[in-house]
LOTORTOR-176892 format. One record per residue (C-alpha): residue number from 1; residue in one letter; x, y, z. Coordinates in steps of 0.02 Angstrom, whole numbers. Each point is the difference from the previous one (the first is absolute). Layout:
<pts>
PT  pos  code       X       Y       Z
PT  NUM     A       X       Y       Z
...
</pts>
This chain:
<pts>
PT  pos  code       X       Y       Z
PT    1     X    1652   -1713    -795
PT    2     X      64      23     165
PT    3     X    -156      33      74
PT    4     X     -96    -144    -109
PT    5     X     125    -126      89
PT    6     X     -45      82     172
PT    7     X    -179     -37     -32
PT    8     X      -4    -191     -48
PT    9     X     127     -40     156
PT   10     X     -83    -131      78
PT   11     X      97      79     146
PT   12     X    -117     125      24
PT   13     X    -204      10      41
PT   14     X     -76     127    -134
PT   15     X    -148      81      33
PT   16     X     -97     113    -143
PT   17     X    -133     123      57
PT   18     X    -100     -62    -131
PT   19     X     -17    -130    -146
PT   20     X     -97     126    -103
PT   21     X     150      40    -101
PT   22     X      87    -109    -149
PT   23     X     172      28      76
PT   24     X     -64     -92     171
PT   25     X     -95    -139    -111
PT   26     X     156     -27     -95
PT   27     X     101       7     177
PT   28     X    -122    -149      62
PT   29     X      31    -126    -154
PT   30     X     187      19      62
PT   31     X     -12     -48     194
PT   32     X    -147      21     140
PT   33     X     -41     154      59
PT   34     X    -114      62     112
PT   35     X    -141     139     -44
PT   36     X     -78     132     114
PT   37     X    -176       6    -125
PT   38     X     -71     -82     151
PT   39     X      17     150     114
PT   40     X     -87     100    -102
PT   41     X    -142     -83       3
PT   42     X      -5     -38     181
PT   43     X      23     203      42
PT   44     X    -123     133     -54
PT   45     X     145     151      40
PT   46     X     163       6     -75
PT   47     X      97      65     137
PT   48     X     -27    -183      51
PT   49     X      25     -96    -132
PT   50     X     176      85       4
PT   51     X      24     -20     155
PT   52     X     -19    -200       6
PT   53     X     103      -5    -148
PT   54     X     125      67     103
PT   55     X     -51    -142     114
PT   56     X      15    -129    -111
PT   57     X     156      51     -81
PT   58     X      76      11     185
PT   59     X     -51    -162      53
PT   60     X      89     -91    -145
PT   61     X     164     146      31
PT   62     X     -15    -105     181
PT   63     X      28    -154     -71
PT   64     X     129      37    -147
PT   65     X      69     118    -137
PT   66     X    -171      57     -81
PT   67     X     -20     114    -162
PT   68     X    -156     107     -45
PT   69     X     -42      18    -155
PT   70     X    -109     143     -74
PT   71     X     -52      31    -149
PT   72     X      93     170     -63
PT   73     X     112     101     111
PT   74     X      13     -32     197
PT   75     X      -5     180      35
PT   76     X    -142      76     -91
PT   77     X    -180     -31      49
PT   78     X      45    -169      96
PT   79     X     -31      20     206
PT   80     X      27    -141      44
PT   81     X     180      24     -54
PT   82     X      -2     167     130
PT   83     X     -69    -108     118
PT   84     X     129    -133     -15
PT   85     X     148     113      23
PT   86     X     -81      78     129
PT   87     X      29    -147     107
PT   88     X     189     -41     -99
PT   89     X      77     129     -44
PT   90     X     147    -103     -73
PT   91     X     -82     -73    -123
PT   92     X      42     -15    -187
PT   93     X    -101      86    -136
PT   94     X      17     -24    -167
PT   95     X     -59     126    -129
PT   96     X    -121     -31    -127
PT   97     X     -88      85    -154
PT   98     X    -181      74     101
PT   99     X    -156       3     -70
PT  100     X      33     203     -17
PT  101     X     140     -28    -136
PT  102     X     -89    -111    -108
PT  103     X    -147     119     -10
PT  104     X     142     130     -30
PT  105     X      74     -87    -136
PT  106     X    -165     -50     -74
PT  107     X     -63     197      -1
PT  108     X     158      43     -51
PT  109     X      20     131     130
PT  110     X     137      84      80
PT  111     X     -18      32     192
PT  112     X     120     139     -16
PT  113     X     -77      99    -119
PT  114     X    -161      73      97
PT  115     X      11    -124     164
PT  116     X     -97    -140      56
PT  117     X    -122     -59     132
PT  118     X     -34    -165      30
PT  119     X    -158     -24     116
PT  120     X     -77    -166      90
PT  121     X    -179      -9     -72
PT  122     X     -49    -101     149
PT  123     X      47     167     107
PT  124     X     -35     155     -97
PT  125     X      63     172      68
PT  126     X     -89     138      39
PT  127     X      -8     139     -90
PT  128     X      59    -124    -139
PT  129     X     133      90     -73
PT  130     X      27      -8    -190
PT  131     X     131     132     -26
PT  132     X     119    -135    -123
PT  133     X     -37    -169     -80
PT  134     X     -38    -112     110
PT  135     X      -5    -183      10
PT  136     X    -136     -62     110
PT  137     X      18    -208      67
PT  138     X     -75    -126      86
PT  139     X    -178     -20    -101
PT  140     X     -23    -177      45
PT  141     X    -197       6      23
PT  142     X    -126      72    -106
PT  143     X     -68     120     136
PT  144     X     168      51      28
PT  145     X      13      50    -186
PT  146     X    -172      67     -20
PT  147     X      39     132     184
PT  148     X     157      40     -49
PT  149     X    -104      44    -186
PT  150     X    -104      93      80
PT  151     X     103     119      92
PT  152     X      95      27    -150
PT  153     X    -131      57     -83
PT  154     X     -57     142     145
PT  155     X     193      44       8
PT  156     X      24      -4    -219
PT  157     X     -49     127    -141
PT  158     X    -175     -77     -77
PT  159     X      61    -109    -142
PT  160     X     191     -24      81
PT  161     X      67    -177     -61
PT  162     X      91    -159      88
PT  163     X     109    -135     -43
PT  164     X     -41    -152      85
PT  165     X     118    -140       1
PT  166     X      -4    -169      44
PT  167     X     109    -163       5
PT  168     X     142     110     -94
PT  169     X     119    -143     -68
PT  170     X    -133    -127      12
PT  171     X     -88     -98    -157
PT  172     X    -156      76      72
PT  173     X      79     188      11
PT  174     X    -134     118     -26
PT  175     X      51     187     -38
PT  176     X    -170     124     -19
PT  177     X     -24     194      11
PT  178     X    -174      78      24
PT  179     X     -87     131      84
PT  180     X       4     -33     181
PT  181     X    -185     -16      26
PT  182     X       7    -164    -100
PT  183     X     138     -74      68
PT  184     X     -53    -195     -22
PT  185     X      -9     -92     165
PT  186     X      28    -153     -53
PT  187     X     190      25     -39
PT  188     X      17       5     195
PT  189     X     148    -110      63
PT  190     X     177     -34      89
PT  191     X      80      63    -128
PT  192     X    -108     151     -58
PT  193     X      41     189      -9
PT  194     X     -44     150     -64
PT  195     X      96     144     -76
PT  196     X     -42     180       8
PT  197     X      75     127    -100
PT  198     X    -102     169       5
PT  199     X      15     179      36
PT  200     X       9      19     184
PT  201     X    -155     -19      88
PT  202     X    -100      55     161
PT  203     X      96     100     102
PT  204     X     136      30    -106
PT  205     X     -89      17    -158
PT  206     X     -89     147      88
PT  207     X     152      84      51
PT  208     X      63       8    -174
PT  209     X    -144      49     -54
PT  210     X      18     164     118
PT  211     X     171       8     -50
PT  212     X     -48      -2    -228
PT  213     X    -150     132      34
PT  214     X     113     122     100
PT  215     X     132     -16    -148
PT  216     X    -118       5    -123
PT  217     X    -184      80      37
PT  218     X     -14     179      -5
PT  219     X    -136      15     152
PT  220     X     100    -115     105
PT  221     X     193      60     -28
PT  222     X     -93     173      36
PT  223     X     -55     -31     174
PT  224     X      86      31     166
PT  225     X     -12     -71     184
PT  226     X    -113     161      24
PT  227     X    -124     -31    -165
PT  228     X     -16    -173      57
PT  229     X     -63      43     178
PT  230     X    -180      18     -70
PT  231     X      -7    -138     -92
PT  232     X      59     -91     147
PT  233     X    -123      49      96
PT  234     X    -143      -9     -98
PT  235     X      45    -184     -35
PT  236     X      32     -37     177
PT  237     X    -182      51      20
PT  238     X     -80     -83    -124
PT  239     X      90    -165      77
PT  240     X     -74      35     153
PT  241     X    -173      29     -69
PT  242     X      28    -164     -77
PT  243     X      61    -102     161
PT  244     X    -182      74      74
PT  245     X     -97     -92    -117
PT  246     X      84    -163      52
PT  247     X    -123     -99     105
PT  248     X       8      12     190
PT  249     X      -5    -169      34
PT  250     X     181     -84      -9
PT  251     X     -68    -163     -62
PT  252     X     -90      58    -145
PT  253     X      83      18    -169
PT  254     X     -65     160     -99
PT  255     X     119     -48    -180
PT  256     X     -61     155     -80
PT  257     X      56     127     140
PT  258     X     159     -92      21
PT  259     X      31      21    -180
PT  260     X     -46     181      18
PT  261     X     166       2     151
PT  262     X      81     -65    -124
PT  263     X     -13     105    -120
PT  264     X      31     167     117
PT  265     X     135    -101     103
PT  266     X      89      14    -156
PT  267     X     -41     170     -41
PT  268     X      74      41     182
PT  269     X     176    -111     -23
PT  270     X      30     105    -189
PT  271     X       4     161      93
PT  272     X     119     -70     130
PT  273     X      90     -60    -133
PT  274     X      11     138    -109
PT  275     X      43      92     161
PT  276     X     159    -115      22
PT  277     X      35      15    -186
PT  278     X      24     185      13
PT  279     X     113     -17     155
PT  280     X     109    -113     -99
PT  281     X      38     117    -136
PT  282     X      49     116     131
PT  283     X     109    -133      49
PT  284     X     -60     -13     177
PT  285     X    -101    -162      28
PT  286     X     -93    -111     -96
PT  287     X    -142    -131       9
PT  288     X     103    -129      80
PT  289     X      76     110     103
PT  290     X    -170      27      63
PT  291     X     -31    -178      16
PT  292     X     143     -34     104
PT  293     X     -37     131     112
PT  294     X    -179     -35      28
PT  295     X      74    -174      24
PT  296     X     130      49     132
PT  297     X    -123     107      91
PT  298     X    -122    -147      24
PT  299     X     129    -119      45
PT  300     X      56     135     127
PT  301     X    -178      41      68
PT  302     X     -44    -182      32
PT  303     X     130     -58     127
PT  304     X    -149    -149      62
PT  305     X      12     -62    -188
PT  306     X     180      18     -50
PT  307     X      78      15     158
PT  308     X     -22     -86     178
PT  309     X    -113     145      73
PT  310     X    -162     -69      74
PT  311     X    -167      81       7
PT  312     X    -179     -46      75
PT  313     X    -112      89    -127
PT  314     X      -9     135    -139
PT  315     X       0     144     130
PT  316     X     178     -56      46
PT  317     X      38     -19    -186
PT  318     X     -52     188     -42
PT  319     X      89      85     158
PT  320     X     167     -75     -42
PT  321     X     -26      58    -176
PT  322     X     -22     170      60
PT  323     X     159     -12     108
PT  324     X     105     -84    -146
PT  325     X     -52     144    -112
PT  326     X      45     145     114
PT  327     X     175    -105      41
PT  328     X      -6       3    -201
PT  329     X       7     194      -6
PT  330     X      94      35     157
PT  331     X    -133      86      76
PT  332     X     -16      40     185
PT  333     X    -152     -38     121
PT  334     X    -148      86     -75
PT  335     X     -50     127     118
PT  336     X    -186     -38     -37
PT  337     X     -71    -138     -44
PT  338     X     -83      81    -159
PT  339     X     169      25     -68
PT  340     X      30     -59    -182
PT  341     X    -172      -1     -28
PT  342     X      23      72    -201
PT  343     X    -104     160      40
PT  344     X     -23     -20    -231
PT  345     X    -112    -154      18
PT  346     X    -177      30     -43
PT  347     X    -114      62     160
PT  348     X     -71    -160      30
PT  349     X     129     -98     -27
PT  350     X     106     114     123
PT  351     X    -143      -2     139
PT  352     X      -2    -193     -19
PT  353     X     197      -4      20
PT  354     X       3     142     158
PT  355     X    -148    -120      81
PT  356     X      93    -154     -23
PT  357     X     181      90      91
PT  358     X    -119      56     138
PT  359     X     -72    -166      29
PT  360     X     163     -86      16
PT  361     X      -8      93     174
PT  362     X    -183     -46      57
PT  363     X     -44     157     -55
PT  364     X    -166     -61     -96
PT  365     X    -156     -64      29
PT  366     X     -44    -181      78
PT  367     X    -162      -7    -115
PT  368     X     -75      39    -143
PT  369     X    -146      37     100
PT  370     X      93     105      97
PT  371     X      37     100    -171
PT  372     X    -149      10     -55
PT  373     X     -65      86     144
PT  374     X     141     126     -14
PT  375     X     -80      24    -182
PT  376     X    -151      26      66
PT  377     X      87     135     102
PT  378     X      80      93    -152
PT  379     X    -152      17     -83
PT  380     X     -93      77     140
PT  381     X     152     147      -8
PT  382     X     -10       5    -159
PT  383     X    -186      36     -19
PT  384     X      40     124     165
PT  385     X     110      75    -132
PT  386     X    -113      37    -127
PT  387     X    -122      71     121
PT  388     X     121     119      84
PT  389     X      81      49    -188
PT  390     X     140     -81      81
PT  391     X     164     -94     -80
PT  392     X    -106    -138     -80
PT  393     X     146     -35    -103
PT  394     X     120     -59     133
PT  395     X    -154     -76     114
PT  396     X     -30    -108    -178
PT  397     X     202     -48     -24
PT  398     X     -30     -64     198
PT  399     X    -142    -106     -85
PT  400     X     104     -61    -150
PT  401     X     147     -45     120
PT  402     X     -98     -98     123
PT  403     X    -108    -114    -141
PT  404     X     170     -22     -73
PT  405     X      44     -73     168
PT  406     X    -131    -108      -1
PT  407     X      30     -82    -156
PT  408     X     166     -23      52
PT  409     X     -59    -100     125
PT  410     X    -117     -96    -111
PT  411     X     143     -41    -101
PT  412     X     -25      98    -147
PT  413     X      85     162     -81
PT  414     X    -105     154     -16
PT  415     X      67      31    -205
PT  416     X     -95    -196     -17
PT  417     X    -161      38      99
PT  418     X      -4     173     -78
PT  419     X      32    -106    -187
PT  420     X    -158    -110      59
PT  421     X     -95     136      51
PT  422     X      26      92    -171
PT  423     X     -27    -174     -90
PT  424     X    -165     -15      99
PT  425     X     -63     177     -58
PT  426     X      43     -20    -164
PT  427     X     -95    -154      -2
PT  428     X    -150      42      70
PT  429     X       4     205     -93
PT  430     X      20     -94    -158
PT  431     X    -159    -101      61
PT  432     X    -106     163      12
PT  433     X      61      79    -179
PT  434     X     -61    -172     -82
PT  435     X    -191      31      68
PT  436     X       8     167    -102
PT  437     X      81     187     -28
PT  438     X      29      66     183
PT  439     X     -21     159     -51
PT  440     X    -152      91      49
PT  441     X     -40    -101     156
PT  442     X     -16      49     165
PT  443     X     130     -52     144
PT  444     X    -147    -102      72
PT  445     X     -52     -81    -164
PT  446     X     213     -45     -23
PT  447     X     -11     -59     170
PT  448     X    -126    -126     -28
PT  449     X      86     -72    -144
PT  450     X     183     -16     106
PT  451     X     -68     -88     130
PT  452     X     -80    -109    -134
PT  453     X     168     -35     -65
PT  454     X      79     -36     170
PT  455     X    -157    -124       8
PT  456     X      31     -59    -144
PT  457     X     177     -30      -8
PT  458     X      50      -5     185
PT  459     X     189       1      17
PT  460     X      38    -103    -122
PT  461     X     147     112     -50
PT  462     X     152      19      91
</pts>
């Protein structure tokens, strides 16, 4: 009663964020009050609509004892209210029933029993994170409603149900559950949310999904870090076989190879999760602790982003990472250069690396030109080689090491221009078996028909 009396004081200015509540309309038939629906309309953002409320509310704090009113409690999804007591810190605030306890009451739900997230639909997280029920506000629009839909549905089990509730209290109260694909846009309003109560979801649906098939599938509880390796790498391949495909142009959208990324992105993240899994029954890390390392490292490694460290380009960026990572481990000045250089990468991937440590010192090539008459070079030894019965192998890894040079320089790996070269013989050897049985013919006669398959298809692969 106390705070009913405070409210029809003539002795104080009230101001109400908005009308669109029966609370404020019933407020107004008792004394004047004045409305901020205006600001919304003038601004497009909300960051300043809040902030002239603020403003407003201010300007008549200048002038008197003021009161704003919102509809629900002060403290939960109102910033205006932060921004208020930003500037006074003194003032009052009187609690009031939120908009998250009457959905609680109307669910019947208990926060306490498996948690609770409430989430602003108007700024979704990301990953959205549905590891407990979870009360999502702020679905005043219809395209508001219809996006947060949507990424419900890429985040939910197919089929996975809402509650959607609007105007709780209301005449006009509306209460609906449905599959979250057909979540109605018209119930879109001030006083709209939505209620989620499923098993957890996305990130942490998958790792208790690791978690149930250790405990309870034969193959997996049977595996160790060791077992694993191969599938590890055999997936990591097949993800970058699928990156290749993607087109080479950054502008152009290829939605079929992305989904194919996808797909062996998440074959990729299960073995590092089943890898953390297994580390956790030894009861010596876990997935988050992984997170939260990865997490610390980057933080650590990026002094120009977290930190006041400045740098003039990514050259910069890279060397201090290399000095924060050998400050990481203690380690002394390399005595070469080379050092640290894992000597278990793949050969082409370790010539690439060794090239790149040598260049850091001007020890490379101004040109591609340049390279390619060094190529020219190796071959001529090379042939020399198999003239003389010579070491043609070596004279041909001198070959091999210099092209792979070269595409360094062009900006390309030698595992992706040997995957394009493959891709391109496939092609065009697939070309020649479709003209007829291969078998039989002379090198001459199989000659004629690859170059009519290079003609043919060009390089349209790769």
């Amino acid at each position: 009663m106390f705070h009913r009396n405070l409210l029809v004081d003539p002795a104080y200015s009230v101001v109400v964020r908005t009308m669109h509540h029966p609370a404020a309309a019933q407020l107004a038939e008792l004394r004047p009050v004045v409305a901020c629906d205006d600001l919304y309309e003038r601004f497009e953002e909300f960051e300043d609509v809040y902030e002239a409320i603020a403003d407003r509310v201010a300007d008549y704090m200048a002038v008197g004892a003021t009161i704003y009113a919102v509809p629900g409690s002060p403290m939960v999804g109102e910033f205006a209210v932060k921004k208020l007591l930003g500037r006074f810190p003194d003032a009052e605030v009187i609690p009031a029933e939120s908009f998250v306890d009457a959905v609680l009451a109307r669910m019947g739900y208990d926060p306490l029993d498996r948690g609770l997230r409430v989430i602003n639909g108007h700024d979704l997280p990301h990953p959205l994170a549905l590891d407990a029920p979870t009360i999502i506000g702020h679905l005043d629009r219809p395209e508001i409603l219809a996006d947060v839909s949507a990424a419900l549905s890429r985040v939910l089990p197919e089929g996975a149900r809402v509650t959607v509730l609007a105007n709780l209290g209301a005449d006009d109260e509306s209460v609906v559950t449905v599959p979250v694909d057909e979540v109605p846009a018209d119930v879109a309003g001030f006083r709209t949310s939505m209620f989620i109560d499923t098993d957890p979801a996305g990130l942490f649906g998958l790792v208790g999904v690791g978690r149930r098939l250790r405990a309870e599938c034969p193959w997996d509880r049977s595996q160790t870090h060791h077992t694993l390796l191969r599938h590890l790498l055999e997936e990591t391949y097949e993800l970058v076989e699928a990156i290749s495909r993607l087109p080479d142009d950054d502008e152009e959208i290829d939605y079929v190879a992305y989904d194919a990324v996808e797909d062996e992105l998440g074959d990729v993240l299960l073995q590092v999760l089943f890898h953390a899994v297994i580390a956790s029954e030894k009861g010596v890390f876990d997935i988050d602790d992984v997170a939260s390392r990865l997490q610390e490292k980057l933080v650590r490694r990026h002094p120009h982003v977290f930190g006041d460290v400045e740098v003039e380009d990514a050259a910069e960026v890279a060397a201090n990472w290399e000095q924060i990572k050998r400050q990481e481990r203690g380690d002394e000045e390399p005595e070469s250069l080379l050092d640290g250089v894992p000597a278990g990468l793949p050969a082409l991937e370790r010539a690439e690396a060794l090239q790149r440590r040598a260049a850091k010192v001007g020890f490379d090539w101004e040109t591609p030109e340049q390279i390619v008459e060094v190529l020219r070079q190796e071959v001529e030894e090379l042939e020399a080689a198999l003239v003389d019965d010579a070491d043609a192998v070596s004279e041909l890894g001198d070959v091999v090491f210099t092209a792979v040079n070269l595409l360094r320089r062009l900006g390309v790996t030698g595992e992706e221009a040997l995957r394009r070269a493959n891709a391109r013989f496939e092609e065009r050897f697939r070309a020649m078996e479709a003209e007829g049985p291969l078998e039989g013919l002379t090198l001459e006669e199989m000659d004629a028909r690859w170059q009519a398959a290079k003609e043919k298809l060009g390089r349209s692969v790769g």
